[in-house]
C-alpha positions as CSV (number, residue, x, y, z in Angstrom):
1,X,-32.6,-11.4,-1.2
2,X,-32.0,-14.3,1.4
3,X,-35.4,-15.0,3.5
4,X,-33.0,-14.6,6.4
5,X,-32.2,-11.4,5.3
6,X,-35.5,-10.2,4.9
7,X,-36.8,-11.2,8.8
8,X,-34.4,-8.4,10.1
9,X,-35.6,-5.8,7.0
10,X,-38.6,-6.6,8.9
11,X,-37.8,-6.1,12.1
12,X,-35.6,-2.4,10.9
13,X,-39.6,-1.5,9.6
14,X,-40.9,-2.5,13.1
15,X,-38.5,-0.7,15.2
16,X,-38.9,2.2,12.4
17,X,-42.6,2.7,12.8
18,X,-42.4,2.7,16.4
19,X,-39.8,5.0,16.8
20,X,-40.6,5.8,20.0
21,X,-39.5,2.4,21.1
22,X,-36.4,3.3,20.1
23,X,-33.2,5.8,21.8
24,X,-31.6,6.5,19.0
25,X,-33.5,6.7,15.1
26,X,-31.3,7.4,12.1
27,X,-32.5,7.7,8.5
28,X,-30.1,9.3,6.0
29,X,-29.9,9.5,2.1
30,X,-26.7,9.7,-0.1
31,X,-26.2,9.2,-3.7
32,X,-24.5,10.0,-6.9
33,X,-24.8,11.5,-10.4
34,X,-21.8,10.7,-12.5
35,X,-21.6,11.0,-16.2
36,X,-18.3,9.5,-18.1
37,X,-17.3,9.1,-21.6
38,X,-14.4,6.9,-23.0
39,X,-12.3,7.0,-26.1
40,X,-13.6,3.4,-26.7
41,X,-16.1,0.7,-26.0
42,X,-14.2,-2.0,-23.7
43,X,-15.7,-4.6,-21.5
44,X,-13.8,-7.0,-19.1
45,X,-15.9,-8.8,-16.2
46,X,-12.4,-9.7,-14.1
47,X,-10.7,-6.2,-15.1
48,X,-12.4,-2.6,-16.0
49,X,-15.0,-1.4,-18.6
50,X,-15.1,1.8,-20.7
51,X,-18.1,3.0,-22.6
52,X,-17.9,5.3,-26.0
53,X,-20.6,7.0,-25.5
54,X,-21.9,9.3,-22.8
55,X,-22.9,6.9,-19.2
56,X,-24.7,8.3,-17.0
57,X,-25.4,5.0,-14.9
58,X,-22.5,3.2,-14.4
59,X,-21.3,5.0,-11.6
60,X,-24.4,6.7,-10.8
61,X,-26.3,5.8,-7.4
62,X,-28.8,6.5,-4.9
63,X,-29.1,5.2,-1.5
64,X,-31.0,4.7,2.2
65,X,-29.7,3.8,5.2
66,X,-31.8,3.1,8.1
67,X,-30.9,2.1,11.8
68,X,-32.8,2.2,15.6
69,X,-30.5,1.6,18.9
70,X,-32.2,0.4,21.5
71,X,-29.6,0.4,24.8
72,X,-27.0,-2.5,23.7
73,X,-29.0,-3.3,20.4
74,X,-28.9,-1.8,17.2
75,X,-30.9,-2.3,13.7
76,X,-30.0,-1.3,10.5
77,X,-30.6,-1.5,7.1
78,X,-29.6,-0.1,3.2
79,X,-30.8,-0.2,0.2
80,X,-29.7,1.2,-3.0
81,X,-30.3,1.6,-6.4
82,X,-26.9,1.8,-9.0
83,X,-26.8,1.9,-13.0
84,X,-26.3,-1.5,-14.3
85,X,-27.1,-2.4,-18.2
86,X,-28.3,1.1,-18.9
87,X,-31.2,0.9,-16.0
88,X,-31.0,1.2,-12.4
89,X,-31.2,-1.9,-10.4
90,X,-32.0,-1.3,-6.2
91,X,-30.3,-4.2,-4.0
92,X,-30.7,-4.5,0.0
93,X,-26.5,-3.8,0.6
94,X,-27.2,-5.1,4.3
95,X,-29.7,-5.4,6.9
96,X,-28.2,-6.5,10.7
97,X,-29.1,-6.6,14.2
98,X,-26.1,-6.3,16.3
99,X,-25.6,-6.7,20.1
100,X,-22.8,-4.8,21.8
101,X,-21.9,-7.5,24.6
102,X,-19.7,-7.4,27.3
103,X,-16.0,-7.2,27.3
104,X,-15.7,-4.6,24.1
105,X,-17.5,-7.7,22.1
106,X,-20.2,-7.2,19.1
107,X,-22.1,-9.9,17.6
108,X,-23.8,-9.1,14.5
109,X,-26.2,-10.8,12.1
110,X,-27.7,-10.6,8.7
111,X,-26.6,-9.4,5.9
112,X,-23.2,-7.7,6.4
113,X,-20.4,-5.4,4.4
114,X,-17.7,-8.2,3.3
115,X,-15.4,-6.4,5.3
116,X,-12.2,-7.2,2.8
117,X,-11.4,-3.1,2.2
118,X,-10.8,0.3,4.1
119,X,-14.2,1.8,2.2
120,X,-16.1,-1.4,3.2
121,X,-18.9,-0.1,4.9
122,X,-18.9,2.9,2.3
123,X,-18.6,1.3,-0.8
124,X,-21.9,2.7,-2.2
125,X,-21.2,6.1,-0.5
126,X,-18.8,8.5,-3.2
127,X,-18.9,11.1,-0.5
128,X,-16.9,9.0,1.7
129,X,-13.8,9.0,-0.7
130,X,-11.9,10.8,-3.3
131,X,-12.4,9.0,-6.8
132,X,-15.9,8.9,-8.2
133,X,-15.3,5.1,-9.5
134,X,-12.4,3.4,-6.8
135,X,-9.7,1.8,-8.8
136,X,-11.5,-1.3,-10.7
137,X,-8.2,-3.2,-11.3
138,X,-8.3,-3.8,-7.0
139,X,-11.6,-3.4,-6.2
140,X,-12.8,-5.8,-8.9
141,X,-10.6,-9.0,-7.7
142,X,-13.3,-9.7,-5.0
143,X,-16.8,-8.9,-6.2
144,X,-18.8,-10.3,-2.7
145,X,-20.0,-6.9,-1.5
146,X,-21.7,-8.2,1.5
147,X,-22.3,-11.9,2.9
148,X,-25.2,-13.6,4.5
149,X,-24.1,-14.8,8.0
150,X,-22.5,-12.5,10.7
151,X,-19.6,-11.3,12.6
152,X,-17.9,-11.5,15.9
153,X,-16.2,-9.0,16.8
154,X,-13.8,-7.6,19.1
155,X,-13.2,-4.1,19.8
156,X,-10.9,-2.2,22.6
157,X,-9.4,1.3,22.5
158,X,-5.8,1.4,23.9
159,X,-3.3,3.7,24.4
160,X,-5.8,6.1,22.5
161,X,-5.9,4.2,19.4
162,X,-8.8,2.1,18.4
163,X,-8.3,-2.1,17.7
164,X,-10.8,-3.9,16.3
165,X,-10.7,-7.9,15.5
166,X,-13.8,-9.5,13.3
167,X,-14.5,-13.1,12.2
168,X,-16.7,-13.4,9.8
169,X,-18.8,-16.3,8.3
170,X,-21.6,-16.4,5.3
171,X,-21.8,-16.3,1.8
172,X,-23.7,-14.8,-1.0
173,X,-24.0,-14.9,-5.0
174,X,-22.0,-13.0,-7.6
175,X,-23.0,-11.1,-10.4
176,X,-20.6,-9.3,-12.9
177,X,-22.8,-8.0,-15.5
178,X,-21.6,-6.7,-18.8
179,X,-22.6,-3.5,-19.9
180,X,-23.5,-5.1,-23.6
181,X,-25.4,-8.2,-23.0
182,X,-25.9,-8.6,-26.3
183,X,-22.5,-9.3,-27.5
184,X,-20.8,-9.8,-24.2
185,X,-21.5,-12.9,-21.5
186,X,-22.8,-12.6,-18.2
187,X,-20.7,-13.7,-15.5
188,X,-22.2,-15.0,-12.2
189,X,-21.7,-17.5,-9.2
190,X,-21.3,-17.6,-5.9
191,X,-19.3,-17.4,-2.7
192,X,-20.4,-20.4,-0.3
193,X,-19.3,-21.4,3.2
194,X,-17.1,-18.2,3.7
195,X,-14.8,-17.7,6.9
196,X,-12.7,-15.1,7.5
197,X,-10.3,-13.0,9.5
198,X,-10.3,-9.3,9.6
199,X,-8.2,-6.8,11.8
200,X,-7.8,-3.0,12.2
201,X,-6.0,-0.4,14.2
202,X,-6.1,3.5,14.1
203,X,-8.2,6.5,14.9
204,X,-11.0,8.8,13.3
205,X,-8.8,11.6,12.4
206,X,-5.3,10.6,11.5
207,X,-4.7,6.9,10.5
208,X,-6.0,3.7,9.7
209,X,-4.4,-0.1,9.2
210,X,-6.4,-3.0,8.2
211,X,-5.7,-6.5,7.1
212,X,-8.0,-9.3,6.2
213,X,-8.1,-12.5,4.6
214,X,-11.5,-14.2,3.9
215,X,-12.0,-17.9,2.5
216,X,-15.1,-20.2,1.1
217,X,-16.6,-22.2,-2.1
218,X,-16.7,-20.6,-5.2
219,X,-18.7,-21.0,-8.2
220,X,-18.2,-19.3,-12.0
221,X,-20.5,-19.4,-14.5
222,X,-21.2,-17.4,-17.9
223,X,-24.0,-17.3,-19.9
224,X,-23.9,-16.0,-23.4
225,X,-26.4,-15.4,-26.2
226,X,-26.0,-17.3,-29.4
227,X,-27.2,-16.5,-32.5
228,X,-29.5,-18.7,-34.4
229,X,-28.9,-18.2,-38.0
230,X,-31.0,-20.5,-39.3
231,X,-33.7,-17.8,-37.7
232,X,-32.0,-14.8,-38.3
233,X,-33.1,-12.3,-41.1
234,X,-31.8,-8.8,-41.9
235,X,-34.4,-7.0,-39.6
236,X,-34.2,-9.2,-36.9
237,X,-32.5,-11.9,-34.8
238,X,-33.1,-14.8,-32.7
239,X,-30.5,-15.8,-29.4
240,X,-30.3,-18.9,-27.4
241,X,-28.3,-18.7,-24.1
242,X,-25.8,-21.0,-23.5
243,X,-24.7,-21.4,-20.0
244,X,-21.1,-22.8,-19.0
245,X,-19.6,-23.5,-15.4
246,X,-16.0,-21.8,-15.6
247,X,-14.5,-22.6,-11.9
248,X,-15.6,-24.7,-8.7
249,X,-13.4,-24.6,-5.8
250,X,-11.8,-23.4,-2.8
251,X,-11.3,-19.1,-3.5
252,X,-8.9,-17.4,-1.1
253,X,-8.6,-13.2,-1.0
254,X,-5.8,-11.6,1.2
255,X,-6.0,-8.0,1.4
256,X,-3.8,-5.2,2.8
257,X,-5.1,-1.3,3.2
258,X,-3.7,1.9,5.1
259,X,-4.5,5.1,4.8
260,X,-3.2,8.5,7.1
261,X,-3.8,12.3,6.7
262,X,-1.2,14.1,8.0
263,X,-2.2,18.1,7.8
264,X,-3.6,18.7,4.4
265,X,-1.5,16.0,2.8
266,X,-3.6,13.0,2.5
267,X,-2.5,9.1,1.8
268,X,-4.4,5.8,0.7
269,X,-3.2,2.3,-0.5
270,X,-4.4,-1.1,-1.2
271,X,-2.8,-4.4,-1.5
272,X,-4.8,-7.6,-2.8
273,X,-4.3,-10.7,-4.0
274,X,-6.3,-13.7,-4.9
275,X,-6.6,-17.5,-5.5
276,X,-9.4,-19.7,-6.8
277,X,-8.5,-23.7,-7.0
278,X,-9.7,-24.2,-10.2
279,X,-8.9,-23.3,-14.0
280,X,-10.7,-20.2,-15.3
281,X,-9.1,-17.3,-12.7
282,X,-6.6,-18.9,-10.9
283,X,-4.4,-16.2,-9.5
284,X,-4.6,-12.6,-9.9
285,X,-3.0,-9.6,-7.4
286,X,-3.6,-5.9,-7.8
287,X,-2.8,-2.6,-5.7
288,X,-3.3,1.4,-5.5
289,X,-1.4,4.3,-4.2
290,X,-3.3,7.2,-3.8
291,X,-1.8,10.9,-2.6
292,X,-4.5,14.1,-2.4
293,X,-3.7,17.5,-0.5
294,X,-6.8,19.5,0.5
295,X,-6.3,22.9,-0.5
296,X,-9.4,25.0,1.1
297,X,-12.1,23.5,-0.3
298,X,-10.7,22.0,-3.4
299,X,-8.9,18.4,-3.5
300,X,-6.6,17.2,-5.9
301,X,-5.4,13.8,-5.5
302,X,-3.6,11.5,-8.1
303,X,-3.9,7.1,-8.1
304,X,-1.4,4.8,-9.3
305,X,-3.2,1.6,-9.4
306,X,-2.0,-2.0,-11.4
307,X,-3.2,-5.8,-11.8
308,X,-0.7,-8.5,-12.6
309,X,0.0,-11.9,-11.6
310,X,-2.7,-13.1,-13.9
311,X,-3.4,-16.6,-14.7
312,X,-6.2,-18.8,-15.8
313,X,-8.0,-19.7,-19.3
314,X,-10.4,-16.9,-18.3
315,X,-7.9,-14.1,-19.4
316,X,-6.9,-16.3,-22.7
317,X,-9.5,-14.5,-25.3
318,X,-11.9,-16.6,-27.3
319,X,-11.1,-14.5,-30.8
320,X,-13.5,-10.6,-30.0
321,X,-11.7,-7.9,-29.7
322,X,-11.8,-6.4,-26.0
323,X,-11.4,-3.2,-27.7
324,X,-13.9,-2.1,-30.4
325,X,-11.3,0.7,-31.3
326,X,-8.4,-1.9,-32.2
327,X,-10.7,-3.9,-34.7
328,X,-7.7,-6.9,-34.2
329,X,-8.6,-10.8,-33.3
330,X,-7.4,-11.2,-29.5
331,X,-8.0,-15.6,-30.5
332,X,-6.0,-17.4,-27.9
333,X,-3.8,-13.7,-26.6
334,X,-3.9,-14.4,-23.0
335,X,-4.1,-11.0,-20.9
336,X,-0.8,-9.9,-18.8
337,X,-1.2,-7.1,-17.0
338,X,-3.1,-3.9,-16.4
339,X,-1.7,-0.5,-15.5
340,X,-3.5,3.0,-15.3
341,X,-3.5,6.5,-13.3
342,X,-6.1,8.5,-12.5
343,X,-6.0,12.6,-12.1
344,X,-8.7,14.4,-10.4
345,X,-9.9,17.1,-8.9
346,X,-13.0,17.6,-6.0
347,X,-14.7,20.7,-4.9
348,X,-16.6,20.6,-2.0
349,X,-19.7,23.2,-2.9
350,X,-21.2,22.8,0.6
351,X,-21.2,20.8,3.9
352,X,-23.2,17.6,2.2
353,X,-22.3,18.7,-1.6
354,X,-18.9,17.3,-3.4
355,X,-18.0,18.3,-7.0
356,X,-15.6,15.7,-8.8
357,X,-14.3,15.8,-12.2
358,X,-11.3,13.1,-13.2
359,X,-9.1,11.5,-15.8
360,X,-7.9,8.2,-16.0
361,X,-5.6,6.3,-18.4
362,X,-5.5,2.7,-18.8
363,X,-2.8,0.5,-19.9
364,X,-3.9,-3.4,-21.2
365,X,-0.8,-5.6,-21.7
366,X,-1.0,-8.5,-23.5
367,X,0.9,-11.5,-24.2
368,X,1.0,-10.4,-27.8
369,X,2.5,-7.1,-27.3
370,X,0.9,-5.8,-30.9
371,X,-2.1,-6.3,-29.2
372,X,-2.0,-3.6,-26.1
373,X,-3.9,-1.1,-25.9
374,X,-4.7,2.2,-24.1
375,X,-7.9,3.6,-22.9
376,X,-9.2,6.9,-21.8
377,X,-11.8,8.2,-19.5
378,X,-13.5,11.3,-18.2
379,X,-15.9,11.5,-15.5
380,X,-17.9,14.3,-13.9
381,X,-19.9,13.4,-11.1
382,X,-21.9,15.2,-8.0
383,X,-22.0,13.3,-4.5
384,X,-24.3,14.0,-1.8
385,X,-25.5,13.2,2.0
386,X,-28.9,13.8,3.3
């Protein structure tokens, strides 16, 4: 956590303990209890991962948010705690002060949402959509969750539709964990000098457009044990890390989202694409289309989602097998494509209480085609608001 980051946690806990100071003092909880299982073990930094056995932290969560108004200024903060290796790790998501200026303008400062999707601001809140894990091949081509810096924005409501356009500036670090350090590298870097562009135009209760396009620095690196045999015995072994820089250069993200409800009948998609001057991840482009219809209190939706475009040495394989189920070398197959659906089905139990139980099906497409694969998931998962 950036010390500039931390000054305005501090300021949140000063406005918090003197609330009376305050018009307006908002604390809320959320969070969620997911269990999945897979028919395989598959791990992918850039793409998806599966887990064999039963994971009850991947998608699991639990959250606060925090925020004081004080007539045109407004506080707030959240942290969060998510499954990561097989423990839960808590991260500050964002902590801003914003100032609503004149003219419909908002000036904001901290640490922000990267505002590059339509569930931005709700990434870490299931409630607030229909899958219990959004589709990894779009949501995983920009991992920057939130930046350091701030936002301009402009805001106007006309001819009763709301119109919002933000520029945004920051940058923050990366950090793409696999679920089995042991065999698997660790993938981090970061997003430096970032500018961008974001616009949007709908209302709360039957549409929403957005566009956005976001630029800056970008570093890659892994870092991956290595075995020392000459140390090693049969009870025990010894690992050195080795740490290589994969990509430095300019990164640019483009991004495309809409999403309507029209009656019961409900409608989300997703358009990204992405470009890193450098060697490693290069180009890579992804979408979703999503279709739900509410039916009392039940929901079941379907997803098409797919990645393509792929290119870079980071998708050529260095000889493991992505997939501990195909038990084939992958040495120098370079990865094509991704393609998968996702059924489910949500039950809202009460006001603050979603049920969600979903299958997905993934399709990995090689450029040796002997070499694809398909993977299978089930989830079960409880969201909740407090």
């Amino acid at each position: 956590m950036s010390v500039f980051c931390g000054i305005f946690t501090l300021i949140v806990g000063a406005m918090i303990s003197s609330a009376g100071a305050a018009d307006i003092l908002d604390v809320r909880g959320f969070g969620t209890a997911a269990v999945e299982k897979s028919d395989s073990q598959f791990d992918s930094s850039d793409r998806d991962s599966h887990n064999d056995q039963f994971n009850f932290a991947k998608d699991s969560r639990v959250g606060l948010n925090f925020s004081a108004k004080k007539e045109e200024w407004q506080v707030a903060t959240q942290l969060s705690a998510r499954g990561g290796t097989g423990k839960f790790l808590a991260t500050l998501d964002f902590a801003q002060a914003a100032y609503k200026a004149p003219f419909g303008l908002r000036l904001r400062l901290g640490r922000i949402f990267n505002p590059v999707w339509l569930v931005s601001d709700q990434i870490d809140v299931g409630y607030s959509y229909m899958w219990i894990r959004p589709p990894e091949a779009v949501y995983s081509l920009n991992p920057v969750k939130s930046l350091d810096g701030g936002s301009l924005s402009y805001l106007r409501e006309l001819w009763g539709q709301d119109f919002e356009l933000e520029l945004v500036a920051g940058g923050n670090s990366i950090n793409l964990e696999s679920s089995s350090y042991t065999f698997n590298p660790r993938y981090y870097g970061s997003l430096d000098n970032a500018i961008g562009i974001n616009f949007s135009v709908g209302n709360a209760d039957t549409y929403r457009v957005r566009a956005g396009y976001i630029q800056g620095n970008a570093q890659f690196f892994t870092e991956a044990p290595i075995s020392l045999s000459s140390v090693s015995n049969s009870l025990s072994s010894v690992y050195a890390l080795s740490k290589t820089q994969m990509d430095t250069g300019r990164a640019q993200f483009f991004s495309l989202g809409a999403r309507a409800q029209f009656g019961s009948l409900i409608l989300w998609s997703e358009w990204a694409k992405r470009f890193i001057a450098g060697t490693a991840v290069t180009r890579a482009a992804a979408g979703y289309e999503t279709v739900g219809y509410e039916l009392g209190r039940w929901l079941p939706h379907f997803t098409h989602s797919w990645q393509g475009e792929l290119q870079g040495s980071a998708f050529v394989h260095p000889g493991y097998s992505p997939n501990t189920a195909t038990g084939l070398s992958y040495a120098g197959v370079t990865a094509q494509s991704t393609t998968g659906w996702i059924l489910g089905v949500n039950y809202k139990a009460a006001e603050n209480f979603t049920a969600k139980l979903e299958v997905e099906k993934s399709f990995y497409n090689y450029s040796d085609p002997s070499k694809d694969f398909a993977v299978w998931a089930y989830r079960l998962a409880l969201d909740f608001l407090m």
